[in-house]
C-alpha positions in Angstrom: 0.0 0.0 0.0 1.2 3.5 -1.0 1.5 6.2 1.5 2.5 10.0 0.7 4.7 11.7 3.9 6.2 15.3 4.3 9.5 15.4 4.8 9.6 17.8 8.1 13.2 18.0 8.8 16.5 17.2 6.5 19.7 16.7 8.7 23.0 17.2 7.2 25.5 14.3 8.1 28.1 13.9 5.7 29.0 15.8 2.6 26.5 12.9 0.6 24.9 11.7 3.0 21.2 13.5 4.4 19.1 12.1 7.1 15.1 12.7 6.0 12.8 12.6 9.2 9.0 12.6 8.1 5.8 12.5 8.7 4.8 8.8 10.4 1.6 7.4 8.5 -1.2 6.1 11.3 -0.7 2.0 12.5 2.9 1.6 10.6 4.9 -0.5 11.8 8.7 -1.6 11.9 11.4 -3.5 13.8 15.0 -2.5 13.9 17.2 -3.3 10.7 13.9 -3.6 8.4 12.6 -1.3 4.9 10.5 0.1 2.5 10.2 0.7 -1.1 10.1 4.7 -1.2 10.0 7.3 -4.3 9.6 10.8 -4.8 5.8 12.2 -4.8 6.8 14.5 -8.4 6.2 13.6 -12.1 8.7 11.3 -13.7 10.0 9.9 -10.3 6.5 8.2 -8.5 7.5 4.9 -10.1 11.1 5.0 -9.8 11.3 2.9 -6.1 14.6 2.5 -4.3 14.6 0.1 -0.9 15.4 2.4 1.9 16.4 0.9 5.9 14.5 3.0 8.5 16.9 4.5 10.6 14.4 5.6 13.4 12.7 3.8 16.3 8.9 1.9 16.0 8.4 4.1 18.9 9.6 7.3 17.4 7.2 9.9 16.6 9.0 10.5 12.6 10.1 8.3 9.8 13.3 8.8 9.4 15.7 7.6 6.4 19.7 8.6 6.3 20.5 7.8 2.3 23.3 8.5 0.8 23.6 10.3 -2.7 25.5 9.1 -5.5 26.2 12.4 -7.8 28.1 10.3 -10.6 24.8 9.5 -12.6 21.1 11.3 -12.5 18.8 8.6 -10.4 17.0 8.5 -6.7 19.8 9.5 -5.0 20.7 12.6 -6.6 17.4 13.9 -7.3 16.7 13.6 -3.7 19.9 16.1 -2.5 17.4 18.4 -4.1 15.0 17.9 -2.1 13.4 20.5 0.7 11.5 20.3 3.8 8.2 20.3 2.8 8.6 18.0 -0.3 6.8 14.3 -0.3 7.9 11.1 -0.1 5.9 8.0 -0.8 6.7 5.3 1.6 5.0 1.2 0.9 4.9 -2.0 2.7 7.4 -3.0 5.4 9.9 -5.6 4.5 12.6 -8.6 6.1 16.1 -6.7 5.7 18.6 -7.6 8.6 17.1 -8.8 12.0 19.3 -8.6 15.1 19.5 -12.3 16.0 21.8 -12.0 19.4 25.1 -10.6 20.4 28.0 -10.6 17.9 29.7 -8.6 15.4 28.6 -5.5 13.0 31.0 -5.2 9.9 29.8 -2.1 8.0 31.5 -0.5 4.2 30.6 3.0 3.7 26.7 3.4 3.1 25.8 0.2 4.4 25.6 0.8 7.9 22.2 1.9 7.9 20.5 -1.0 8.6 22.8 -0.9 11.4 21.6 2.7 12.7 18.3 1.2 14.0 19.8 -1.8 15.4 22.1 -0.4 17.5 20.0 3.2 18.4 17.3 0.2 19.9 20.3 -2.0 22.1 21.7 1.0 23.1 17.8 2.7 24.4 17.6 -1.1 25.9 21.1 -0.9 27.3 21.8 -3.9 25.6 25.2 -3.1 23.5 27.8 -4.1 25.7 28.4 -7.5 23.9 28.2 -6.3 20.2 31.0 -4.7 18.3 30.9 -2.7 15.2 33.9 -2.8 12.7 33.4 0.1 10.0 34.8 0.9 7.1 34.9 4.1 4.9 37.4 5.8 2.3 37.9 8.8 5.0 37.5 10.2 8.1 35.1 12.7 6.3 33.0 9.9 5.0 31.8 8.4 8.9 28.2 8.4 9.3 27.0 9.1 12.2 30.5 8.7 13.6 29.9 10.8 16.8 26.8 8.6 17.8 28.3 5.4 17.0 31.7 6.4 19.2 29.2 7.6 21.8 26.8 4.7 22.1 29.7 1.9 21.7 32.9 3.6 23.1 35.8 1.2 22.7 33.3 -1.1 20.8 33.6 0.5 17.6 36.6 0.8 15.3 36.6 2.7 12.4 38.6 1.4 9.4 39.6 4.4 6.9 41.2 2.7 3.5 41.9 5.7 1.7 44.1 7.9 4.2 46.9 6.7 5.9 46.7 10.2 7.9 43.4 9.1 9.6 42.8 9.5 13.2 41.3 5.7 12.9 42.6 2.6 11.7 43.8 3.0 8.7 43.4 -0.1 6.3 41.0 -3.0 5.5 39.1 -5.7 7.0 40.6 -8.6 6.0 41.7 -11.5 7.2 44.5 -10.1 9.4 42.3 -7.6 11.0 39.5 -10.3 11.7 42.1 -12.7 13.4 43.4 -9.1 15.6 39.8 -7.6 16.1 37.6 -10.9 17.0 37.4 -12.9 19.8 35.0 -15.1 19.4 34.3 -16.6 16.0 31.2 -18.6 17.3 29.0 -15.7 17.7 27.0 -13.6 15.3 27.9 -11.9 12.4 26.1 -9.1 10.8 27.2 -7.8 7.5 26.4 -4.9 5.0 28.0 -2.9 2.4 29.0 -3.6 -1.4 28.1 -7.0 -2.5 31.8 -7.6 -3.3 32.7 -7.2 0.1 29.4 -8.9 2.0 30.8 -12.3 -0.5 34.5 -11.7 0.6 33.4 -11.2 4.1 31.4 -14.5 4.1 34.5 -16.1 2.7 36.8 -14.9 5.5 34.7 -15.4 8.1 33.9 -19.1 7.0 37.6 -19.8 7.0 38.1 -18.6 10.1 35.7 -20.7 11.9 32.8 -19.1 11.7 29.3 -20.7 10.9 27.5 -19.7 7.4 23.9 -19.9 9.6 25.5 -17.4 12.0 26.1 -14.9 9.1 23.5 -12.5 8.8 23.4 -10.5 5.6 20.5 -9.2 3.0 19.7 -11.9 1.1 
């Protein structure tokens, strides 16, 4: 079912990426790490859908969506950098996406972490984050999403990975196999992945070779 929502407030959070919080339509519902279908409510771009993660609450009074924009090529993205307060969205059904299963490990490339966002903002409102770690990765420093909530919420459970600039304040890098073997502890718990398909199937890889069960990998299927 199609619902049309206001975009009331637009939060910038990174030089490409926006946060849009909305209008909430009446009786929907989401858990943490779940999406929707959503396109712009203007001629020429009604039809053209694009899976968004919601990166508010169920509780929360707004919708909100962080998204990144991709400038490269005219599409979704783009056209919604121009967007303004005011301006309409059209939200659908509620889907799967990534379910938090139990304590383990968040790995994250760029843009991927939002299915993480709600996840993590629900354990830490339940004070349940303690035994989960987050491992992200981005090309800078510049690039972090959210960075000052996640280092707030997790403290020394985070570690930012930055591949592109040996200067960074972080860990500068990749997750691969030598970082997994330094960074986890326990490969018997969870593991939560998002980001390029490239590097949720190399990630799989790794983490099967290092002892880690395929049916405690959870990724979008």
């Amino acid at each position: 079912m199609e619902q049309v929502i206001k975009i009331k407030k637009i939060i910038e959070r990174t030089h490409d990426v926006r946060s849009y919080r909305c209008e909430k339509p009446k009786d929907y519902h989401f858990s943490a790490g779940q999406a929707t279908e959503v396109s712009i409510n203007k001629d020429g771009w009604k039809d053209e859908k694009r899976p968004f993660t919601f990166t508010s609450l169920n509780e929360d009074e707004d919708l909100e969506f962080t998204i990144k924009s991709y400038f490269d090529h005219p599409g979704v993205t783009s056209e919604l950098h121009k967007l303004n307060e005011g301006d309409e969205l059209i939200v659908r059904d509620v889907w799967g996406a990534i379910e938090y299963k139990g304590p383990g490990y968040f790995i994250a490339g760029g843009a991927g972490i939002t299915p993480f966002i709600a996840i993590f903002r629900q354990l830490h409102k339940d004070g349940k984050t303690e035994d989960n770690k987050l491992f992200f990765s981005n090309k800078t420093d510049g690039d972090i999403i959210l960075e000052k909530e996640f280092n707030s919420m997790l403290g020394k459970n985070v570690v930012h990975v930055i591949t592109d600039d040996a200067n960074s304040k972080y860990v500068a890098g990749f997750i691969n196999e030598d970082f997994l073997k330094k960074y986890v502890e326990d490969f018997s718990k969870k593991f939560y992945l998002c980001g390029p398909p490239k590097m949720v199937e190399a990630m799989q890889e790794l983490l099967e070779k290092l002892g880690a069960s395929p049916d405690a990998v959870v990724f979008e299927k």
